[in-house]
N, C-alpha and C positions, 0 to 999 in steps of 0.2 A: 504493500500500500504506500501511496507517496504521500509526505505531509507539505504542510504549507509552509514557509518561513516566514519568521516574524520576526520583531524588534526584542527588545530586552523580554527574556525570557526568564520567569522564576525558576531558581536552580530545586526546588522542589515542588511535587502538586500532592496532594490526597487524592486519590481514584474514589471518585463518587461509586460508580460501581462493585468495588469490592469494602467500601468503607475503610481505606487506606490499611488493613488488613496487615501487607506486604508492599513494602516499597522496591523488592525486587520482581513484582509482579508487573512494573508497567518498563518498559524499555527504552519509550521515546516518546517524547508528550509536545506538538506546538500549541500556540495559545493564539487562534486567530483573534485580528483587531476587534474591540468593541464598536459598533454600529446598533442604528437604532435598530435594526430589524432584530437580528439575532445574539444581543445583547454580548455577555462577555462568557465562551464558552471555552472549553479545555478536549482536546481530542488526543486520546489516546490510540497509539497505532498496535497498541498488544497490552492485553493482561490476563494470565491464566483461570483467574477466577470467572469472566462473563464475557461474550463477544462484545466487539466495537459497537454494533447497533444499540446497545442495552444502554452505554453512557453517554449516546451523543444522539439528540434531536435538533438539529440544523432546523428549524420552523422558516421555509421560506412559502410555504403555501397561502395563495387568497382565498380570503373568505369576504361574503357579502353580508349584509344587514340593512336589513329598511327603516324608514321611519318616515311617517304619516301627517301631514298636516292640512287641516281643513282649510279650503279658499274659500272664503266667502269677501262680505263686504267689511269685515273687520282681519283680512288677514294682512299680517303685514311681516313683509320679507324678514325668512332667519337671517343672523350674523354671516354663517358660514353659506348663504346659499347663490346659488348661480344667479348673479344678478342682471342678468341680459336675458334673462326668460322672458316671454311673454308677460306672465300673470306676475313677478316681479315689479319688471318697469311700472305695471299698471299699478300700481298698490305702493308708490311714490307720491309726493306734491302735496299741495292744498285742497287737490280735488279727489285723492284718494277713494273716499266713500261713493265719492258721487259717480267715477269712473267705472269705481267694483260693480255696483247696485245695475246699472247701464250695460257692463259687460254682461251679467247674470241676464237680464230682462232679454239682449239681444239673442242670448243662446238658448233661452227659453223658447222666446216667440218663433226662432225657426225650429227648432225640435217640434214642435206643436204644427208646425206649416208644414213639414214631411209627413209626422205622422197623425196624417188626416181623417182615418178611417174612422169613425166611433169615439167624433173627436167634433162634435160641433159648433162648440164654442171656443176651438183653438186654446182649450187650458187645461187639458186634462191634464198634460203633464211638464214636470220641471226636473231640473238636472242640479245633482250637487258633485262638486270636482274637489279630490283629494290629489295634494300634491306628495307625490311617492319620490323620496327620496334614497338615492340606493349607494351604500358609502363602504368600503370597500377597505380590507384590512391585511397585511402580511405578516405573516408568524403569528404569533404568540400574543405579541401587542394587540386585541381585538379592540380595544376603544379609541388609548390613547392616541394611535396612529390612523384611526379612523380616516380615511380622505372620501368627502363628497364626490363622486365619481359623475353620477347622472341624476337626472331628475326626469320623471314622468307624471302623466295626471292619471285619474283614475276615474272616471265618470260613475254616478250612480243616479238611474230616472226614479225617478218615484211617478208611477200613478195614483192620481188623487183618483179616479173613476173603482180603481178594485183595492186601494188600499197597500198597493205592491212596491217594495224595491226590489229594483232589477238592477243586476252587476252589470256596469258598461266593461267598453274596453278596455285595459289598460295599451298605454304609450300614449296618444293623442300628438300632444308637445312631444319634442323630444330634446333635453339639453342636456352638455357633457363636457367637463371641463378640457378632457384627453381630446377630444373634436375639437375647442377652440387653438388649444396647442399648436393641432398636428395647422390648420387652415390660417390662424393668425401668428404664428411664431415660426417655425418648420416651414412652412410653403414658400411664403415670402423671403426669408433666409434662404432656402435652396436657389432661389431664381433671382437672386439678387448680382445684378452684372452678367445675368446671362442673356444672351438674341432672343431665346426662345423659349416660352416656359416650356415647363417639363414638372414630375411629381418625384421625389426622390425615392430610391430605391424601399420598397415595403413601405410606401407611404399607405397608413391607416391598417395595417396587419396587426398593431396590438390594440388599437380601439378595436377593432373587430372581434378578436379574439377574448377581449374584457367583455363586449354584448354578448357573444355567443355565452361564454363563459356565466354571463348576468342568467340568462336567460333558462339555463341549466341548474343554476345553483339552488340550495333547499329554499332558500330566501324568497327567491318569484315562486316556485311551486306550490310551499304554503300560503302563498298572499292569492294568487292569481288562478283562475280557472283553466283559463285561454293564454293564447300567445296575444302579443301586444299588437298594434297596428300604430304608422306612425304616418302622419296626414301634414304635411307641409304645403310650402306652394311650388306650383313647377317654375324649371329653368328660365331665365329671361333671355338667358341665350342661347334656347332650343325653338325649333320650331314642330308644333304639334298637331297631325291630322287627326279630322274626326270621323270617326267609325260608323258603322252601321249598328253597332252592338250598346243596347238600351240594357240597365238594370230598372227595375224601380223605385230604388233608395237611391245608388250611386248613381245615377241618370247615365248618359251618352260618355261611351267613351274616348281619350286620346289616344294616339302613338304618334310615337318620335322616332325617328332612323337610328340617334345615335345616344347613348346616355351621360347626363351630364355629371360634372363633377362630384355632385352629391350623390345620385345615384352609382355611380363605380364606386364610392365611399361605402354607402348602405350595402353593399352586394357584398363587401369585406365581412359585415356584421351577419351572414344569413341572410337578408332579405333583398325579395325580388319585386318591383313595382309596376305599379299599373297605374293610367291616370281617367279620373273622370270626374265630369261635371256634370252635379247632381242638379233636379229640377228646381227652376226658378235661379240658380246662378249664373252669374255669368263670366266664370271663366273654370278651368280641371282645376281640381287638384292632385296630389301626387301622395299617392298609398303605398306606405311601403310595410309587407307581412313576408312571415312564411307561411306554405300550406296554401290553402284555398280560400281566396278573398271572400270570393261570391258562396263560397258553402257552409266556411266555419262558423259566421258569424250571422243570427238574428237582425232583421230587419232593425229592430230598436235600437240594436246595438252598434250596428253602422250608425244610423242616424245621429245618437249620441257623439261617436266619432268625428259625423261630421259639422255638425251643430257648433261645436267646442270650437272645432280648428278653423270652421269658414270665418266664424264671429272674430278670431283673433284676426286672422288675415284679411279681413274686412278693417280692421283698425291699424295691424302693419303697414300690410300692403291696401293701401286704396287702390293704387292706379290699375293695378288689376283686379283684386275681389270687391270694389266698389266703384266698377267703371259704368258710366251709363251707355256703353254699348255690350252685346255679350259675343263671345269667342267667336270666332266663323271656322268655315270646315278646315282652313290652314291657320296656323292663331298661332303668334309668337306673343310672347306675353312683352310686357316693358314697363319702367318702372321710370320713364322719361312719360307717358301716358298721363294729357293733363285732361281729357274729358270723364271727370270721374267726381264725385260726392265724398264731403269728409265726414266721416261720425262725429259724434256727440262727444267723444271719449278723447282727452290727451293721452299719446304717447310719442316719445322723445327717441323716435328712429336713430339720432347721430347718437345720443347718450348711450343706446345699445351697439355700436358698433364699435367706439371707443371703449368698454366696458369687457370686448369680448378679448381685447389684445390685453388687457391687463390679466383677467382671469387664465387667458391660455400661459400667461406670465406665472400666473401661481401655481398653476398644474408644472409648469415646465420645473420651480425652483421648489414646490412641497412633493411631488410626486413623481417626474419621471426622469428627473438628476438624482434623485437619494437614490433612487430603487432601482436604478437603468439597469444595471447588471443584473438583477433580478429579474427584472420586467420583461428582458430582452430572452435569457434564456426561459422563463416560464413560457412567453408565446411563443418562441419556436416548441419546444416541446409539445405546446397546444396545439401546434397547426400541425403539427406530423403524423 
């Protein structure tokens, strides 16, 4: 077995494992460096009383952990949380309550507008949204090394008509501090002084490999029924034709020839996307699952999905989810698109994009510089 070298070495150790018994029992002892993961351990390469595996656990394995908080019109952003999320930004200002209560009414009134059946007063039903945060830990340290990793919502309808809550889907939003890294720190670093952009080698292999990972671990199983679905807006710099193929929750579908940066991103994570624009909207959006869109999922429960995500991107994006013309059968989106209606609702577009370079800042200097060489060999091992 080879050992590691190290700096000033104690000229004695005790064998935890035989209870220092015999000092002619251990042979050759290094003392790798203390680091936070794996604090300060001692490895012995021989002692006759127990094998090597019995004195030395190296904890470099991740584990996950959730934790839940209700959005409503009193929620107001954690310390630690992604502050360039949507439901974030909004739950800032003077106008806080007023923005909340406005978001809530607009995801209502379209939830109620899809689902129309047995619905004649357009009230039967309303949505409450938990934000799921998923925070992620290596070795041994489960708390204090805690890092915020992602964050997801969690829809739940209530019908006021039979008295029911019904579990939505989880993902909706989807934010992640490793994504603002790799796209606001990583990217632009790589292509900086270069002709022609380019994605550096395994760009997005270990976020990928952390969602798959999320996605697997006991943490979403216990929490979650179903796989997630995550509903953004499409590329502004694709161009999308429309289909002959109607759902009737998800309305008319898109395709696009080639996929855009986000999507080759998501396809790293397991998932594969489809676009549509459901009725009375007027432009797709962009679905990204694994498994079967169209089969896994309840009518309510898309709808829910999409109630959530149009409403945001009705207040991100105007120029597209709030343009007053709707997509035609070739439809590039743009975000240059000045015939379009603003909501009711502030939100501070530059604040979250300025926001998102600082935070891929903190991922970069609390999480993927401490742990790189952890981080590095756990995803390879994961993708093989």
């Amino acid at each position: 077995m080879t050992t590691r070298k190290s700096g000033n070495l104690p000229r004695s150790l005790t064998c935890s494992g035989c209870g220092g018994q015999s000092g002619a029992a251990i042979r050759k002892v290094t003392s790798p460096p203390r680091d936070s993961v794996t604090g300060s351990h001692f490895v012995f390469t021989a002692c006759r009383f127990r094998p090597l595996r019995r004195h030395v656990r190296m904890r470099t394995d991740l584990t996950y952990s959730l934790k839940s908080t209700r959005f409503d019109e009193n929620y107001r952003p954690a310390e630690n949380t992604r502050t360039t999320t949507n439901f974030a930004n909004l739950a800032r200002g003077s106008r806080r309550e007023e923005n909340l209560r406005n978001t809530f009414k607009m995801i209502d009134n379209r939830f109620n507008a899809l689902a129309h059946w047995d619905n004649p007063g357009n009230d039967r039903y309303s949505v409450e949204l938990e934000i799921i945060s998923a925070e992620i830990s290596i070795g041994d340290n489960k708390s204090a090394e805690a890092f915020p990793l992602i964050e997801i919502l969690k829809p739940t309808i209530l019908d006021r008509k039979n008295g029911q809550r019904i579990e939505g889907i989880a993902g909706n939003n989807f934010s992640s501090y490793v994504r603002d890294y790799d796209f606001s720190i990583l990217l632009p670093q790589h292509n900086d002084g270069r002709s022609s952009f380019s994605a550096p080698a395994h760009f997005g292999d270990l976020h990928g490999n952390l969602f798959r990972f999320f996605l697997k671990s006991p943490a979403y199983k216990e929490t979650f029924k179903k796989l997630p679905v995550i509903c953004l807006s499409v590329s502004s710099s694709k161009t999308y034709q429309r289909t002959e193929n109607t759902h009737p929750v998800l309305g008319v579908e898109y395709r696009q020839d080639a996929f855009s940066a986000t999507d080759l991103y998501f396809e790293k994570m397991g998932l594969q996307v489809r676009y549509f624009m459901p009725p009375n909207s007027v432009a797709p959006l962009a679905f990204y699952f694994t498994g079967d869109l169209l089969s896994d999922y309840s009518c309510l429960e898309l709808i829910g999905t999409i109630s959530t995500m149009e409403t945001f991107q009705r207040i991100y994006r105007p120029e597209i989810y709030n343009a007053n013309s709707i997509a035609g059968k070739t439809y590039q989106p743009s975000l240059k698109h000045q015939d379009y209606s603003l909501t009711q609702i502030a939100y501070d577009r530059d604040e979250r994009s300025r926001l998102a370079i600082e935070q891929g800042q903190r991922a970069r200097d609390t999480f993927i510089e401490p742990y790189r060489e952890i981080l590095e060999k756990w995803s390879s091992q994961y993708s093989a």
